[in-house]
C-alpha positions as a printed NumPy array, in Angstrom:
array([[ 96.223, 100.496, 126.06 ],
       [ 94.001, 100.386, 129.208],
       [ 90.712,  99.231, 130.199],
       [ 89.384, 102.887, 129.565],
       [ 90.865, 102.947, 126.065],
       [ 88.867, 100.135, 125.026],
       [ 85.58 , 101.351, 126.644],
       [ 86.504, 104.835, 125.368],
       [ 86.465, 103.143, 121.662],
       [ 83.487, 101.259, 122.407],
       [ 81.281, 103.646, 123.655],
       [ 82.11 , 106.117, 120.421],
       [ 81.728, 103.278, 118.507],
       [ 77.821, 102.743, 119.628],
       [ 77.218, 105.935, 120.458],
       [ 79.275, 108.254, 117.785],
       [ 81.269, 111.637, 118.495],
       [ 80.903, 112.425, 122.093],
       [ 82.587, 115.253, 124.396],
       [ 85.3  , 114.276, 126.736],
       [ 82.682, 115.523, 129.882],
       [ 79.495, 113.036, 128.297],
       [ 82.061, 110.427, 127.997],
       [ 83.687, 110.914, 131.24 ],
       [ 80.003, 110.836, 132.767],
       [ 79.195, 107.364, 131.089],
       [ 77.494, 104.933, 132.884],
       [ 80.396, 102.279, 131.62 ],
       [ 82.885, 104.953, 132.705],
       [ 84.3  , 105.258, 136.484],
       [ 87.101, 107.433, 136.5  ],
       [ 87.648, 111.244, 136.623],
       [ 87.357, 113.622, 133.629],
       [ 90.828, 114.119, 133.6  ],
       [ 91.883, 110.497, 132.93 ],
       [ 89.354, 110.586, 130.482],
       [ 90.171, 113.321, 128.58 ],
       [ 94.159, 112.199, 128.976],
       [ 93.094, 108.641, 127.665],
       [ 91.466, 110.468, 124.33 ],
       [ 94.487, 112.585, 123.567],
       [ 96.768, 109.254, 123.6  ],
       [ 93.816, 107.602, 121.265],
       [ 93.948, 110.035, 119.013],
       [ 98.047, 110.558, 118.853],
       [ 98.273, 106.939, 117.953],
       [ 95.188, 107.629, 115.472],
       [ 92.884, 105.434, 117.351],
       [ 90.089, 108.685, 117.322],
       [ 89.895, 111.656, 115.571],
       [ 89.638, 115.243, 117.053],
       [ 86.756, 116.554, 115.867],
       [ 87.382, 120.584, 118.268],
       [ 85.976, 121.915, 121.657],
       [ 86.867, 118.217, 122.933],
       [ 84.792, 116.012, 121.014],
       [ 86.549, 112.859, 119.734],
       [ 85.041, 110.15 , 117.137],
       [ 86.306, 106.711, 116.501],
       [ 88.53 , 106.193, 113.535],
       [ 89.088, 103.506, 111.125],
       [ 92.151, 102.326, 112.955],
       [ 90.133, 102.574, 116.233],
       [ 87.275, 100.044, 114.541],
       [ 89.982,  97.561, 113.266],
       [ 91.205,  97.781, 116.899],
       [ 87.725,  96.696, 118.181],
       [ 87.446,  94.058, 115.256],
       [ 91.074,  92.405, 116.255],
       [ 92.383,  93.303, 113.108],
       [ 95.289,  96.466, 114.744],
       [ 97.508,  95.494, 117.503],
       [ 97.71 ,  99.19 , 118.956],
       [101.071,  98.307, 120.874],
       [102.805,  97.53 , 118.167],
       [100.953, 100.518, 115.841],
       [ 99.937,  97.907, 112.736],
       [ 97.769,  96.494, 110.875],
       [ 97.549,  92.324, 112.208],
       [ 97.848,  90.168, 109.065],
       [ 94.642,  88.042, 108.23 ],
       [ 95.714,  84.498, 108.099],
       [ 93.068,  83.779, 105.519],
       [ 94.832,  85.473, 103.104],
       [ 98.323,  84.651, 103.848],
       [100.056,  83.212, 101.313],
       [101.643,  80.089, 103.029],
       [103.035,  78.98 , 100.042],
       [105.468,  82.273,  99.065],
       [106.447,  82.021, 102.65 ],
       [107.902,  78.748, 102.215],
       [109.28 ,  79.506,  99.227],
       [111.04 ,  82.062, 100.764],
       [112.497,  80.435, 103.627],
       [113.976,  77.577, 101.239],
       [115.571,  80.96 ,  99.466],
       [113.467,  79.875,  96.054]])
């Protein structure tokens, strides 16, 4: 993940399904086309956006979990939300109960 993934995800996020060429012209955006459009294939091979054809991408669910810290991208999973981990089983666990 880069700086232009995250702005990539952020500007479909606010702005919904976009072309590679309107994203790549973006006033938050200041790299070629080509990086662009690169950037948006890897997002969407590690299911961060969703091909929609003729090179319009959309955020997916994974990609908004990403934005809300709840998806490490890196390591491709879902982050645990210590609110609703279960401290106790854990311990349990490590004392082999």
């Amino acid at each position: 993940m880069n700086i232009w993934d995250d702005r990539i995800l952020e500007i479909l996020e606010d702005e919904g399904p976009l072309p590679v060429g309107k994203l790549a012209n973006h006033k938050a955006i200041h790299t070629s086309k080509s990086t662009i459009s690169r950037r948006c294939r890897k997002l969407a091979e590690k299911g961060l956006l969703q091909k929609i054809g003729n090179g319009v991408y959309s955020i997916s669910d994974i990609g908004l979990a990403y934005l809300d810290g709840e998806y490490d991208a890196e390591a491709e999973e879902f982050i645990e939300d210590p609110s609703t981990y279960d401290f106790e089983s854990s311990e349990q666990e490590a004392n082999g109960a």
